[in-house]
VOLUMPA-703327 format. One line per 10 residues: number of its first residue (from 1); their letters; for each residue x, z negated, y negated of C-alpha. Coordinates in nm, 3 decimals. Each point is the difference from the previous one (the first is absolute). Example, Ala and Ser with C-alpha at 12.3 -4.5 7.8 and 13.67 -1.06 7.14 Angstrom:
% residues 2
1) as) 1.230 -0.780 0.450; 0.137 0.066 -0.344
This chain:
% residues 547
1) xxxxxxxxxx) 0.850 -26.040 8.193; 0.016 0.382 0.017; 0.382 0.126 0.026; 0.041 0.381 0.070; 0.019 0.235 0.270; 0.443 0.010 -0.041; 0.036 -0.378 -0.040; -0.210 -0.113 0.275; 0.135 0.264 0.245; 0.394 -0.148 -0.143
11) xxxxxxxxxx) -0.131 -0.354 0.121; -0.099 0.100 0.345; 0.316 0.173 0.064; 0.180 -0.313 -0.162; -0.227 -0.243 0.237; 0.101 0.280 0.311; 0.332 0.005 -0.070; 0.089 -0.384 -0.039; -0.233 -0.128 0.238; 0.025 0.206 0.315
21) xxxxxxxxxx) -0.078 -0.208 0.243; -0.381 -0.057 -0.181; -0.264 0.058 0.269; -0.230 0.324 -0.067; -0.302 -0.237 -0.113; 0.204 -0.183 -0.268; 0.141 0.387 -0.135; -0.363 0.132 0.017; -0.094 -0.345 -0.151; 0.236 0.038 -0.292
31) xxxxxxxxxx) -0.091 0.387 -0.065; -0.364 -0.062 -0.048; 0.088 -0.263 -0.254; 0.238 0.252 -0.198; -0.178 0.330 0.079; -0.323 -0.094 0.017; -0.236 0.328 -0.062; 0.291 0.211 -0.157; 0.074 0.330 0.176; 0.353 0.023 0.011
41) xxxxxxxxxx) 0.203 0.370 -0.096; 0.277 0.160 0.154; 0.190 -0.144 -0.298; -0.106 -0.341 0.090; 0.092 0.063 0.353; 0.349 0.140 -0.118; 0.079 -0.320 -0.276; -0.048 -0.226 0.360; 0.202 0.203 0.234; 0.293 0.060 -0.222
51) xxxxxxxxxx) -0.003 -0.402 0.075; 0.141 0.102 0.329; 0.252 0.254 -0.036; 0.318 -0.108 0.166; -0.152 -0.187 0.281; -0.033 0.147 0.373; -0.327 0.210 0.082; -0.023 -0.250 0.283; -0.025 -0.305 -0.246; -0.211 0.205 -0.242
61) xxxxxxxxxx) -0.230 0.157 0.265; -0.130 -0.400 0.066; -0.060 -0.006 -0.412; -0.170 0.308 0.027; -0.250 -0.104 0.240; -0.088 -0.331 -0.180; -0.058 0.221 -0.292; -0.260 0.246 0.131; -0.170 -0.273 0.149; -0.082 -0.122 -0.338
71) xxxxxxxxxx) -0.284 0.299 0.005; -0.329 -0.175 -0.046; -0.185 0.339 0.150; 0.137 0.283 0.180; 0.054 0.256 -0.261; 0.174 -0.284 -0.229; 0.237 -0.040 0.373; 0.006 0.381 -0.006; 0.079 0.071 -0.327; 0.312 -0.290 -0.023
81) xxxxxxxxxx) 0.147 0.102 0.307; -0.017 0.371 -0.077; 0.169 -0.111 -0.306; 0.281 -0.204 0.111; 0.027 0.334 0.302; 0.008 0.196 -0.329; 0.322 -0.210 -0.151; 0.189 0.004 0.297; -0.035 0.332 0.090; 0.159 0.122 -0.324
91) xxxxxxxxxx) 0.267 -0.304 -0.015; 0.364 0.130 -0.027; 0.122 -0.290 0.152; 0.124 0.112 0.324; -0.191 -0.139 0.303; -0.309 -0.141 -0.182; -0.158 0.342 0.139; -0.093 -0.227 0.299; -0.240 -0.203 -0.187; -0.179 0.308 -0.070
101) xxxxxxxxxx) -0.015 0.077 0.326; -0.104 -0.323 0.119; -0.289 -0.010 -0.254; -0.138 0.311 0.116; -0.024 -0.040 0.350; -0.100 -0.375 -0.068; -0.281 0.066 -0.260; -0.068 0.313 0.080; 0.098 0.245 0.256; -0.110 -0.291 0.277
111) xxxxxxxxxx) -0.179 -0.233 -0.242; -0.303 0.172 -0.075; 0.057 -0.018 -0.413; -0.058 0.349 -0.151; 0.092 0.120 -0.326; -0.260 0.224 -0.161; 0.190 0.260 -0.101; 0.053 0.213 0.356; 0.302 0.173 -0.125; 0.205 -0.298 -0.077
121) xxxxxxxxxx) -0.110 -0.153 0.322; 0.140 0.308 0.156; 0.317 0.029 -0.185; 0.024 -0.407 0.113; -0.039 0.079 0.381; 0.272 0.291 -0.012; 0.232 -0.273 -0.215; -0.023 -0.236 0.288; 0.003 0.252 0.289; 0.284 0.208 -0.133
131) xxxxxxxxxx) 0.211 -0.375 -0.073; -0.069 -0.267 0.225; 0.254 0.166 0.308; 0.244 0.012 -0.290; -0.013 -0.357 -0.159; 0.359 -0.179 -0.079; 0.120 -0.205 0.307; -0.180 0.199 0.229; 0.171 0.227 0.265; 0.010 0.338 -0.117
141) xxxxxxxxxx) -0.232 0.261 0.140; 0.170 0.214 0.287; 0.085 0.321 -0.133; 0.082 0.330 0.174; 0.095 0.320 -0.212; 0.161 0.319 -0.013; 0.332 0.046 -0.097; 0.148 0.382 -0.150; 0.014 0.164 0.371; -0.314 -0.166 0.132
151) xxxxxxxxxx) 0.184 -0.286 0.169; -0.293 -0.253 0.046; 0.210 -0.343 -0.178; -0.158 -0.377 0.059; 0.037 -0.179 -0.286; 0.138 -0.358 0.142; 0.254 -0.278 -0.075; 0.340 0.033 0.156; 0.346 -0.125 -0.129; -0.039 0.086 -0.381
161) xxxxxxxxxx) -0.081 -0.314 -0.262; -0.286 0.154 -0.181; -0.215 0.307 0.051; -0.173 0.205 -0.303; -0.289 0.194 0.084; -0.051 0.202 -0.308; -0.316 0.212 -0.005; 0.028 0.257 -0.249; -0.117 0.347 -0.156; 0.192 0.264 -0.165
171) xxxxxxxxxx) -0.225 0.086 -0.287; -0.079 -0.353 -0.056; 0.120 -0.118 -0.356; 0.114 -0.327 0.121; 0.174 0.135 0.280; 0.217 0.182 -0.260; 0.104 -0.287 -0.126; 0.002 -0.268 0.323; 0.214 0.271 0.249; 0.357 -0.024 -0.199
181) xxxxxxxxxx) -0.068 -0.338 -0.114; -0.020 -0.131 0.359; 0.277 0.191 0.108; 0.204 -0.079 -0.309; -0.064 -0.393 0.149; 0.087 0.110 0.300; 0.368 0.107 -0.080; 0.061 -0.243 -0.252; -0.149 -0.350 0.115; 0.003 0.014 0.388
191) xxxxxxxxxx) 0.365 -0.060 0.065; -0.003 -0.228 0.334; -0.321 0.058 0.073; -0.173 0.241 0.276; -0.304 0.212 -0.097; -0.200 0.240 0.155; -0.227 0.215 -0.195; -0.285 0.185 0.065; -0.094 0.272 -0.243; -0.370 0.078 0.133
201) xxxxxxxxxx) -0.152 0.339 -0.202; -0.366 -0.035 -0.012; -0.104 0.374 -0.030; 0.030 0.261 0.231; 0.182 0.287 -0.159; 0.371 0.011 0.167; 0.149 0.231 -0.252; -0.108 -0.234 -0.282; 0.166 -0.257 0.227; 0.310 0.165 0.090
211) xxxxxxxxxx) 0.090 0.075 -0.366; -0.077 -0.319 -0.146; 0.196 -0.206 0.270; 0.327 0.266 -0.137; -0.113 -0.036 -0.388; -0.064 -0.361 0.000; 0.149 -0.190 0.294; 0.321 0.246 0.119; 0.195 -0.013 -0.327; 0.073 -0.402 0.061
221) xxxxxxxxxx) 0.280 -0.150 0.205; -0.129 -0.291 0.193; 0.314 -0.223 0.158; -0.028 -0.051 0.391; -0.254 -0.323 -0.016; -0.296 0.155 -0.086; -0.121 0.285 0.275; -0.275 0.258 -0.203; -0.265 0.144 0.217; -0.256 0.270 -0.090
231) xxxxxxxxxx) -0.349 0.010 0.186; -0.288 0.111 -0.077; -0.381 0.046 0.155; -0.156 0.360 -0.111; -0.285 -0.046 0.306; -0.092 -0.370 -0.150; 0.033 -0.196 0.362; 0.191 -0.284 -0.068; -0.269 -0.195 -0.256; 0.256 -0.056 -0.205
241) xxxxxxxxxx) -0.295 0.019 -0.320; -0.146 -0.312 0.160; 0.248 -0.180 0.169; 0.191 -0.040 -0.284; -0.265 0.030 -0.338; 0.163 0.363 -0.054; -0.268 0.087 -0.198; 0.229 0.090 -0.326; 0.361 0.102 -0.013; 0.278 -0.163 -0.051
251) xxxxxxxxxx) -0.068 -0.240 0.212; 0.326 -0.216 0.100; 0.013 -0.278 0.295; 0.305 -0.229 0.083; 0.015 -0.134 0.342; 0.261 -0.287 0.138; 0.191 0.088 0.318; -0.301 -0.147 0.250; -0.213 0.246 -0.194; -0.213 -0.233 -0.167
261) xxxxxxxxxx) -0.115 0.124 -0.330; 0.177 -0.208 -0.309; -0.107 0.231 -0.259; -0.253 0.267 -0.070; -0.103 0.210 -0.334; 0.387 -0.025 -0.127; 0.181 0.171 -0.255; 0.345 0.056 0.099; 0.065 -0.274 -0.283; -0.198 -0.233 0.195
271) xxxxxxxxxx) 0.109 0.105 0.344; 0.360 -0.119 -0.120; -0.125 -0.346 -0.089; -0.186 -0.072 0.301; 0.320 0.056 0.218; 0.223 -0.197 -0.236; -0.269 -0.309 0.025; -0.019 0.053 0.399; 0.406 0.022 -0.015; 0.039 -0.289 -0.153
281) xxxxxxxxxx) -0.239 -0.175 0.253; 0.219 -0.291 0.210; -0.060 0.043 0.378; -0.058 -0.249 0.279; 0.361 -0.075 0.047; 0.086 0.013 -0.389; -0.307 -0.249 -0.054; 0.140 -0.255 0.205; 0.313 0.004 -0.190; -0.177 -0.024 -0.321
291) xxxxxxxxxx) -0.102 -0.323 0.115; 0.340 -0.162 0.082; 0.206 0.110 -0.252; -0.182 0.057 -0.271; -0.030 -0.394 -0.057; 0.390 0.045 -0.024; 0.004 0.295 -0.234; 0.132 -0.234 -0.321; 0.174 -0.278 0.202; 0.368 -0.063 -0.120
301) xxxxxxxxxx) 0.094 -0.082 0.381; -0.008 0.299 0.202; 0.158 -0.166 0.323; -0.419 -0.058 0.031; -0.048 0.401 0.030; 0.340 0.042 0.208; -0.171 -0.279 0.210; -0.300 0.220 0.062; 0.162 0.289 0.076; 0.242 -0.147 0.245
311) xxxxxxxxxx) -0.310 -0.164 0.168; -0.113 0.390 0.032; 0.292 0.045 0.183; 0.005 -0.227 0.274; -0.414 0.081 0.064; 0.057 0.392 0.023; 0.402 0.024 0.111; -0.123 0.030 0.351; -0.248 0.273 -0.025; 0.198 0.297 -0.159
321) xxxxxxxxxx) -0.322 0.197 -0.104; -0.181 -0.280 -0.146; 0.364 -0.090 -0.195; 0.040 0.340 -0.103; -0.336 0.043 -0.162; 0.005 -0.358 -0.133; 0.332 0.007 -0.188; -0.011 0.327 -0.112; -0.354 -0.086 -0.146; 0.082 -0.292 -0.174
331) xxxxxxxxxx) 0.388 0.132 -0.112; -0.269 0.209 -0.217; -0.233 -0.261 -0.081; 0.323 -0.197 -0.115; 0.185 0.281 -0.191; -0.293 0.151 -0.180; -0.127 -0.346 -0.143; 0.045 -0.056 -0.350; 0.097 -0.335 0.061; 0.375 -0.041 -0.029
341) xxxxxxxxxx) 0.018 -0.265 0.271; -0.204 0.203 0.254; 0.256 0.257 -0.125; 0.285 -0.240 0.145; -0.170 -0.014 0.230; -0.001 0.329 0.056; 0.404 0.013 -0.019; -0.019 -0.277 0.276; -0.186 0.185 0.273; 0.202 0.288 -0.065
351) xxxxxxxxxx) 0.334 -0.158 0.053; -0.074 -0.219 0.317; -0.285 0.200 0.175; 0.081 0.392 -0.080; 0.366 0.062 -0.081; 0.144 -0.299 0.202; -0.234 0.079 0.284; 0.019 0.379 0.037; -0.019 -0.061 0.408; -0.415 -0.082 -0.069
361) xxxxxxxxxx) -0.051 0.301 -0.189; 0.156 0.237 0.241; -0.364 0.105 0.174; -0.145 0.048 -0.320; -0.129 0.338 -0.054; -0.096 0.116 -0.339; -0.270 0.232 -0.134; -0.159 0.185 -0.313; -0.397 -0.021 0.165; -0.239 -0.256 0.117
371) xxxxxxxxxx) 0.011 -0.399 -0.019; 0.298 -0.230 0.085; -0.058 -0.125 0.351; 0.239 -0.184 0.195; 0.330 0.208 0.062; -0.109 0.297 -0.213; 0.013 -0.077 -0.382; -0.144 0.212 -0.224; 0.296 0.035 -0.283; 0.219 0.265 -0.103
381) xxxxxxxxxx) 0.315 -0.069 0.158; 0.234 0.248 0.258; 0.079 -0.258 0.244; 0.033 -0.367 0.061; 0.327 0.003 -0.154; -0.112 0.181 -0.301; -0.225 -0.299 -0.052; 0.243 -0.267 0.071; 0.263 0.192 -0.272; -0.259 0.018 -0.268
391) xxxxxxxxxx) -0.074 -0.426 0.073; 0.327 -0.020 -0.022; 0.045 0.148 -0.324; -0.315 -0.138 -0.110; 0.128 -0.369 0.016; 0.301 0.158 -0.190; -0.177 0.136 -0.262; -0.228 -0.321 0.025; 0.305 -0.210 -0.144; 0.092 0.172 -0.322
401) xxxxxxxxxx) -0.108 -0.154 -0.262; -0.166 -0.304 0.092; -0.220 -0.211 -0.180; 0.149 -0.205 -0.282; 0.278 0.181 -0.005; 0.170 0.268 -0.253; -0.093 0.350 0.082; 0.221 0.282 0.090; 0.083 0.186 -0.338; -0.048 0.397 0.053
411) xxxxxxxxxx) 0.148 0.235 -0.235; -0.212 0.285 -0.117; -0.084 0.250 -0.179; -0.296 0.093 -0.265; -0.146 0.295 -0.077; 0.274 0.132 -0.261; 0.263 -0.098 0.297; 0.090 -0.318 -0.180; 0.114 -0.251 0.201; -0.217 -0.318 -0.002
421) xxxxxxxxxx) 0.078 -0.328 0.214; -0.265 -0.217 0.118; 0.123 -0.322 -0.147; 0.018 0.235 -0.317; -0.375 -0.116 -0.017; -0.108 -0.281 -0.260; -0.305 -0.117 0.083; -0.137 -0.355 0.150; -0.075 0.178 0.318; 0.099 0.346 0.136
431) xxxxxxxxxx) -0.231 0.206 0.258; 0.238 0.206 0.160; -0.204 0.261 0.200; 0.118 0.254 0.230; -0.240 0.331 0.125; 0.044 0.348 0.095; -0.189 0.297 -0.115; -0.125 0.132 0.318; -0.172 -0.358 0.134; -0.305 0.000 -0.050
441) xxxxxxxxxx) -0.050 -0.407 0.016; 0.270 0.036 -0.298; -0.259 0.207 -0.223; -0.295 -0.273 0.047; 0.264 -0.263 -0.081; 0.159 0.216 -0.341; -0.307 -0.014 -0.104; -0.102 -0.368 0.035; 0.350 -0.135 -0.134; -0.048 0.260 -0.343
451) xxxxxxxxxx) -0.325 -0.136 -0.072; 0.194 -0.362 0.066; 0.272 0.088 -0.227; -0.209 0.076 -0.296; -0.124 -0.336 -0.001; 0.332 -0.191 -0.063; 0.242 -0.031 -0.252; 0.351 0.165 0.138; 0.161 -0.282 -0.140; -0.246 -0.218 0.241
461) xxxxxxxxxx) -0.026 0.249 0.304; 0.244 0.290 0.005; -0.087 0.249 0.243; 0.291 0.199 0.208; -0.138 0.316 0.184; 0.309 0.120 0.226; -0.018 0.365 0.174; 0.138 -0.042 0.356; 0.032 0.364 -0.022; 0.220 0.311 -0.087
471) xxxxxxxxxx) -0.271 0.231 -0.079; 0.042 0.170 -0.327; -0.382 0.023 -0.021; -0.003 -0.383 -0.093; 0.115 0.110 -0.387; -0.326 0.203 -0.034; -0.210 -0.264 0.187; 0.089 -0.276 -0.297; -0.011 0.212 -0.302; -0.379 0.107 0.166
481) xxxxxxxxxx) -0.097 -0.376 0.092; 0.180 -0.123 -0.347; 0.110 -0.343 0.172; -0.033 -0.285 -0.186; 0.263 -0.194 0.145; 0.396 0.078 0.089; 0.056 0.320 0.225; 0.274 -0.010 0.201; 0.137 0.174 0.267; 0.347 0.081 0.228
491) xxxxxxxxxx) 0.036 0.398 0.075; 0.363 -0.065 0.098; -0.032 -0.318 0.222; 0.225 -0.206 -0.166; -0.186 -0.319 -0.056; -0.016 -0.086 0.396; -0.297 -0.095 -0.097; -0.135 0.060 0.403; 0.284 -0.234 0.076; -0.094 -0.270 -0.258
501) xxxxxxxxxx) -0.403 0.016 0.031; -0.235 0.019 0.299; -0.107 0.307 -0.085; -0.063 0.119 0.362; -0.385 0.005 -0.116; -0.139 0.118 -0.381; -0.139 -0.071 -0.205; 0.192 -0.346 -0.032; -0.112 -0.230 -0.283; 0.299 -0.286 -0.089
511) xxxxxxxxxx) -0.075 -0.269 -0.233; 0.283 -0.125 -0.203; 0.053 -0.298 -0.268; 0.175 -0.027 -0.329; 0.353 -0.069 0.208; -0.082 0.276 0.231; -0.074 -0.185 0.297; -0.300 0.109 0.209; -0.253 -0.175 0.025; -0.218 0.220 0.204
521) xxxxxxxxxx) 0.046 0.321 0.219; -0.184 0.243 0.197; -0.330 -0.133 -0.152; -0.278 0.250 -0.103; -0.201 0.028 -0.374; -0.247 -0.242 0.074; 0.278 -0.263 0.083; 0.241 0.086 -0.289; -0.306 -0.063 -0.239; -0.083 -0.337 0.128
531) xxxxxxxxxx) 0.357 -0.085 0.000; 0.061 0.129 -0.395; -0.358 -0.179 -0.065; 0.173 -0.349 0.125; 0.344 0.015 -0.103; -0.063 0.164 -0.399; -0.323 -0.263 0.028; 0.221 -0.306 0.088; 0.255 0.102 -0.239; -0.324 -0.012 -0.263
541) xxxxxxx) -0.093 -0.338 0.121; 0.362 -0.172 -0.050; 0.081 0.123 -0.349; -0.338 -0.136 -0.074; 0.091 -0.344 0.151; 0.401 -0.024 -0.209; -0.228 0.120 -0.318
């Protein structure tokens, strides 16, 4: 039976992708029965590949191999490689420029294939020269550049997070565009985190230079994390064009604090994902607690987390640096879990190990740059004290409002200065959530709980958005947005609503029941939906069962 070109290339990449582990005789077995004489297209190519996107070069590299091999001559080899080179090397999924790579120097470059046209095969050898120093997870290239006075600068990893090289041209249309956006990331999304960016003109005209660094770089206000510096290379030494693929501009590179490239070809867009994904990452330390407690993260006795943690104790009491970087790491852990008995947790450690202890934090020395080793913790605090105060406080704030039990009613005030209590609300549950203008987690999380909002009843879900702030500019900020849920807010202070709610951190999302009692607290969007989902769902399920 003849099938075409599309459909018999979809069955290969079906058998390739479901059947890794088949031998190279079985795959080129199983193509000559599908493809027989049929010359496959770049279309056909493309249908199979897409088959792949989402998987690791490394895993798709071994498809990609079985595939050419299905060639029954060497142009038919040549022509399906230089095909699948051909989809990878225009993919705009990040990474997958490695395949490319791979394919060319495989197939080509060192494999003896050719492609007949002598231009493309040219353009592919300067794709793979210009890239393959560059690929993600490698080191980066060394660098060495000028900066304004002709101070020779090596571009290297020191204490900073992440460094930016950002290769750019000042009459390049997407420059225009990509210069303010990254530093507009810069001010607004790196709070906490260290950066060090290199701006790297391409050309070689200073004046050009100097004016576009004051027109398009000097009129923004970077905070004290993120250190700017301006090189250049007018005599062309460095290689820069082919250590790093700089063979159009803007060209933007994110590198981790080893200097190992984590992402290449970014838009500033993009750059900001990749560090939230590598942020979120556990490490070593975090991993192994991930393993013990999260078994206990829903358990209703938490003497079997206060166990663990007092088990900590007595292995690490003995060996102040390895306590300090232990405890502190998994007081995080514990604290920032949504799990409300990791949360107690939490509470726990704080009360017996940091603010009943202060004699074992006393060497601890504190520190805005670099990792958390031993002694030296990387966390914004003045002093040892500072940090046992704000435990302190934290098991405090911890406390109010517990689970099961009624909520601290706030009185507020709306819009029109009319005062409005929280148990004023009618509704089977209340989401009572508290933000501040100027956080910029608060504006990702605004925007998640609106779209929320609009999909339940207010007489189901009633949504409370309370200003922590006194900043007059809040008025104009709803009447802009056009909330669809209850603004509040407190301008004169008079709620104690800092008193009555942990509201040392925004935004902070409480979930409340028909009597007012809160049934969750400090959980994020993603949590409150699931929670909403279960308890409107199981309210569904027992009117069914009395009807």
């Amino acid at each position: 039976m003849r099938i075409s070109n599309i459909t018999a290339a979809l069955l290969l990449g079906a058998a390739l992708l479901f059947h890794p582990l088949t031998s190279a005789a079985q795959t080129e077995a199983a193509a000559a029965d599908t493809l027989q004489d049929q010359g496959l297209t770049q279309e056909d190519i493309n249908m199979v590949m897409k088959v792949f996107d989402g998987q690791q070069p490394s895993d798709i590299i071994s498809r990609a191999d079985a595939f050419i091999r299905t060639g029954k001559s060497p142009e038919e080899t040549a022509r399906i490689a230089y095909y699948m080179y051909n989809y990878y090397r225009n993919s705009k999924i990040m990474g997958y420029d490695e395949v490319a790579v791979y394919i060319a120097d495989t197939y080509f470059i060192n494999g003896g294939y050719t492609v007949p046209d002598e231009e493309k095969m040219l353009e592919m050898k300067l794709f793979a020269e210009s890239n393959r120093r560059s690929l993600i997870g490698m080191q980066a290239p060394e660098l060495t550049l000028q900066d304004p006075s002709g101070t020779m600068v090596d571009i290297r990893p020191g204490d900073q997070d992440y460094t930016v090289l950002y290769f750019y041209d000042d009459e390049c249309p997407g420059c225009i565009r990509t210069t303010p956006a990254l530093m507009q990331y810069m001010i607004r999304s790196s709070a906490g985190i260290n950066f060090s960016v290199y701006m790297i003109y391409t050309q070689d005209d200073r004046d050009r230079w100097m004016g576009y660094i004051q027109r398009a770089v000097a009129p923004f206000s970077l905070p004290a994390n993120v250190r700017v510096t301006h090189l250049w290379d007018p005599d062309m030494t460095s290689g820069f064009v082919t250590k790093y693929g700089v063979v159009t501009t803007p060209k933007l590179f994110l590198l981790d604090r080893n200097g190992v490239i984590i992402g290449r070809d970014l838009t500033p867009t993009a750059l900001g994902q990749v560090v939230e994904v590598q942020e979120s990452q556990l490490n070593p330390t975090e991993m192994i607690f991930e393993q013990i407690f999260s078994p206990l993260a829903n358990t209703s006795d938490t003497t079997l987390i206060t166990k663990e943690i007092d088990t900590f104790f007595q292995d690490s009491k003995d060996n102040p640096e390895f306590f300090h970087e232990l405890f502190y790491t998994l007081y995080q852990y514990l604290k920032t879990s949504p799990s409300y008995p990791l949360q107690q947790g939490a509470a726990y450690l704080a009360n017996k190990y940091i603010a009943s202890m202060p004699e074992m934090w006393e060497t601890v020395t504190f520190t805005n740059v670099g990792e958390t080793h031993g002694s030296v913790i990387r966390a914004d605090f003045d002093s040892p004290a500072d940090f046992i105060d704000q435990a302190a406080l934290g098991v405090l704030m911890f406390y109010r409002n517990p689970l099961g039990e009624p909520a601290e009613d706030l009185e507020l005030r709306t819009l029109k200065n009319k005062k409005f209590h929280i148990y004023d609300v009618e509704a089977k549950y209340t989401v009572l959530y508290f933000y501040s203008l100027d956080c910029a987690l608060c504006r990702a999380v605004t925007k998640e709980l609106l779209k929320m909002a609009g999909q339940y009843d207010p007489s189901d879900v009633h949504f409370v958005a309370v200003y922590t702030g006194t900043d007059k500019a809040w008025k104009k900020s709803v009447k802009d947005n056009g909330a669809g849920w209850t603004d509040l807010w407190d301008r004169k202070r008079a709620s104690g609503m800092f008193g009555k709610y942990d509201l040392l951190d925004v935004p902070a999302v409480y979930l409340l029941d028909s009597e007012k009692r809160t049934q969750a607290k400090d959980i994020n969007p993603d949590v409150l939906s699931v929670l909403l989902e279960y308890y409107l769902g199981s309210e569904e399920t027992e009117n069914a069962v009395e009807q």
